[in-house]
N, C-alpha and C positions, 0 to 999 in steps of 0.2 A: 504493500500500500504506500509506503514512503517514497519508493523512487518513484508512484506514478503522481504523487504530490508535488514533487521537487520538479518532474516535468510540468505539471500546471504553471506552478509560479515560474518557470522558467520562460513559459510560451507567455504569461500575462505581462510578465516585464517585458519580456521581448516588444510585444506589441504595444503596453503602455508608457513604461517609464516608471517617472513615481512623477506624477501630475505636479507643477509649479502650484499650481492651485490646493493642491495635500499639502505639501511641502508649506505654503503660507498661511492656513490654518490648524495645521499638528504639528508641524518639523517632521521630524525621518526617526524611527528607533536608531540610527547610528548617534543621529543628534543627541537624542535622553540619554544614554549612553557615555554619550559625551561629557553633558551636563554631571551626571554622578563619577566618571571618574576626575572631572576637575576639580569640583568639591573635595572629595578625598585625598588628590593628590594637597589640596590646598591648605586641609585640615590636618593631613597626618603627614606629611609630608616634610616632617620642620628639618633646616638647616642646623638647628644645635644639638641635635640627637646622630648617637653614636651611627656606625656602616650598618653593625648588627640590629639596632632598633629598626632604623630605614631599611631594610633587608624586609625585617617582621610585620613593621607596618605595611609594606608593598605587598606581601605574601597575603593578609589579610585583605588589602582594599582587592586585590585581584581575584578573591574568592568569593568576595562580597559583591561585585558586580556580574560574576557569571553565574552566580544564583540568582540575585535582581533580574536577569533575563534569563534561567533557564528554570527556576519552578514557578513562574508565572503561565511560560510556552507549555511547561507538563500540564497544569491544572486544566488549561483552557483544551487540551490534546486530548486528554481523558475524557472532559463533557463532549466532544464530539462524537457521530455516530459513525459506524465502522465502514467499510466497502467503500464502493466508488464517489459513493455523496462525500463521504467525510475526507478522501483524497483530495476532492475537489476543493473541497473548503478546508484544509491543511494547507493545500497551495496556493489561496488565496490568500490565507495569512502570513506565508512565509515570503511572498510573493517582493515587500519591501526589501527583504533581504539579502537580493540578488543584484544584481549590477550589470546584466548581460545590456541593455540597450544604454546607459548611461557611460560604459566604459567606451562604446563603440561611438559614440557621441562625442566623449571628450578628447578621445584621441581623431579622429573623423575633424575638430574643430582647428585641430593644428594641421592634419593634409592640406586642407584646402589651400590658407593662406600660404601655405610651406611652397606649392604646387606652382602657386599665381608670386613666387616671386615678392610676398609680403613678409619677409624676416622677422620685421616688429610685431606683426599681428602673430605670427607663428611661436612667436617669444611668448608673447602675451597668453595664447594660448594654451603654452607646453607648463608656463608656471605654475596653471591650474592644477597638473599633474603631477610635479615635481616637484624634490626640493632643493637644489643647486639654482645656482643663479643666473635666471637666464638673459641678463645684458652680458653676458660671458661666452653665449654658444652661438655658434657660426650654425650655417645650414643644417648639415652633416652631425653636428654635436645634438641641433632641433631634434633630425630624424632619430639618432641614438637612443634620446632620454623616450620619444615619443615610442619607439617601439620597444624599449624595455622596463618602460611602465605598461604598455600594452598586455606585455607576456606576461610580468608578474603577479600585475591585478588582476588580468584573468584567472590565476591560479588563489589568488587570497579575495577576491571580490565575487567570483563564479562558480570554478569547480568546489574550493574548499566547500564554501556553505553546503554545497549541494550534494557534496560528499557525504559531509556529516550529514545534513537532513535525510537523504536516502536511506544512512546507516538508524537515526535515535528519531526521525521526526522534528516535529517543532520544538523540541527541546533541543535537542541537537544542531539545528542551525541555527538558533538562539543563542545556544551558549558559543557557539565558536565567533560568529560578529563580537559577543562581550572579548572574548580572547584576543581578537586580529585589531579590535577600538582600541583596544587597552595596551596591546602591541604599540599601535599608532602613535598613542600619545604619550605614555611614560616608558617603552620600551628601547628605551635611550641609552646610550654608552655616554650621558652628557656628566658634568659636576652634579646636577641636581637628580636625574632619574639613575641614572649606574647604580647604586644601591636600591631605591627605592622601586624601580621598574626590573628588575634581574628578574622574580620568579615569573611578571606578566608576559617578558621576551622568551622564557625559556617555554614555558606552556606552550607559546606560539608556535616556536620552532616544532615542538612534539605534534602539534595539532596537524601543520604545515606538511608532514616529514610525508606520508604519501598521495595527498593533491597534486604537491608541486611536481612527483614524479611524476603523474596522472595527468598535470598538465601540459609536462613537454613531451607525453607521448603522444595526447592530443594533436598538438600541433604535428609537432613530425610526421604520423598518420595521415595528418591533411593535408601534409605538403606535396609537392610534385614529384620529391626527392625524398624519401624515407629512410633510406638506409644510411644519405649522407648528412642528414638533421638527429638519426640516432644516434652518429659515430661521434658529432660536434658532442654533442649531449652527453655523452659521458665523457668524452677527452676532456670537457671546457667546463663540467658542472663545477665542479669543484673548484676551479678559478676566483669564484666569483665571494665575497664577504659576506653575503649569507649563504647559512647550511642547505637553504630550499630554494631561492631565487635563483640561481644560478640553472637549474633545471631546465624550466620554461625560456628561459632567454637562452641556453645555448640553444634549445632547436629551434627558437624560432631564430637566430643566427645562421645557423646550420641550412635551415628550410630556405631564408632568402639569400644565402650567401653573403650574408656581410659579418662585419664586425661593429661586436657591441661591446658596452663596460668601457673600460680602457679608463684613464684620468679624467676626474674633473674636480669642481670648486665648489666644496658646500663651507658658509658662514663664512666664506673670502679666505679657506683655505684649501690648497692645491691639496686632494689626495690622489696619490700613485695605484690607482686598480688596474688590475691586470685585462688586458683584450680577453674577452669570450671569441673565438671564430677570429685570431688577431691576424692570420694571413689573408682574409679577405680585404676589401675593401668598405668606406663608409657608405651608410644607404644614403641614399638620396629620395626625395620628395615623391619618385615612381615607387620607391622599395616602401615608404611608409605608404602609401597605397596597397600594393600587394601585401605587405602585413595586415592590413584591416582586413582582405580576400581571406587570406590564410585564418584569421580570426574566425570569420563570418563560418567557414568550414570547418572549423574543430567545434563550434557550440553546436554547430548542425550534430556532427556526431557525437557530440555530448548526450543531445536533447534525444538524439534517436538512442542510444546505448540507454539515457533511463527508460523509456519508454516499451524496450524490449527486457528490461528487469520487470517494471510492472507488469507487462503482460506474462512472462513465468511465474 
């Protein structure tokens, strides 16, 4: 029943989004979400307490927000009725918690101008995505960020939730959004979260550890080229500074032939990352095009694989 749920909300985002008009009269559950763990970071969070207290407090706020959102999704999963009614309206509910048409949008909002030759507008665009700075990236540096937040959030915005929800239900995609938020915003190697965010990064990672492989088989799958999008993907995963990120970006590196990662400038300082796919060359404004194709056909087989779980 779950994976035919996570197909609903998959097909409704698809076609809807999450309305400007939702959005301006509720926010988004990423947003409340949001809201509790800034509070907590704000409250428990203090500067004069020892590594180990900021350790314990983090350990705490982090559990405290994946119950805030995963026995709320249990109760309301429980009062639903069973079979195909209660699939339907599982994935109606779980339906915000997807990201397939909003990630294709926001990456989609820097081709364009990337395409027509508008740099600034492509800047403008990519920053919504990322977080280096982008009066710093040339063309080529645009297409990079744009296609390997593509890959990524595909794997932490798409397949994870839907992973989980196929596997626990709406508890289950529930509690992994609190996990991937809570990632987001204090899962920092910074002065202030390195202690107090350590156990919300490490959850992550666990949660992460077989989506993101899941996602760059996806991709590779979908590409034209499979065997040379597998080969990148394990020569190049491990390249990369996260344990799971690296995954989905080497094949989608692998899939278009180019190279991703490599150096760049977050908070105005240079870090040295290694190339994913470094003997290729950079994409350009056609290759972030064919990455959104490449996109659009891995949730196609996404959507069809749950869909053929449901029906067994």
């Amino acid at each position: 029943m779950f994976a035919g749920a996570m197909a609903v909300a998959m097909g409704v985002d698809t076609t809807l989004g999450w309305p400007t008009r939702f959005y301006t009269a509720i926010g988004h559950p990423v947003t409340w979400l949001g809201r509790l763990i800034a509070a907590l970071d704000a409250r428990w969070n203090r500067d004069t307490a020892t590594t180990a207290t900021r350790r314990f407090a983090g350990a705490v706020a982090a559990l405290s927000v994946i119950a805030a959102a995963a026995i709320p999704a249990l109760a309301i999963q429980s009062a639903l009725p069973h079979g195909w009614i209660g699939a339907i309206l599982t994935g109606i509910l779980a339906w915000p918690l997807v990201a397939v048409r909003s990630m294709h949008d926001h990456v989609d909002a820097v081709a364009k101008p990337l395409a027509a030759d508008d740099l600034p507008g492509a800047r403008r665009a990519v920053s919504m995505i990322v977080g280096r700075d982008p009066s710093t990236l040339d063309a080529a540096a645009v297409a990079r960020a744009a296609l390997e937040s593509l890959a990524e959030n595909s794997s932490d915005g798409i397949v994870a939730p839907l992973f989980w929800g196929a596997i626990l239900g709406l508890p289950g995609i529930a509690a992994y959004k609190a996990i991937n938020t809570l990632d987001s915003m204090i899962g920092h190697r910074t002065a202030r979260h390195e202690a107090f965010g350590m156990v919300s990064a490490r959850i992550d990672d666990v949660v992460n550890l077989i989506p993101a492989r899941l996602s760059g088989l996806l991709f590779a799958l979908a590409s034209g080229a499979p065997r040379v999008a597998l080969a990148v993907m394990w020569r190049d995963a491990g390249h990369h500074r996260s344990p799971n990120a690296g995954w989905p970006e080497a094949a989608m590196a692998g899939a278009l032939g180019v190279r991703l990662s490599g150096p760049r400038i977050y908070a105005g300082q240079l870090t040295q990352e290694p190339w994913v796919n470094g003997a290729c060359t950079d994409p350009t404004p056609g290759d972030l095009q064919r990455g959104l194709a490449l996109y659009f056909r891995a949730m196609l087989g996404l959507a069809g694989g749950l869909a053929a779980l449901a029906l067994l």
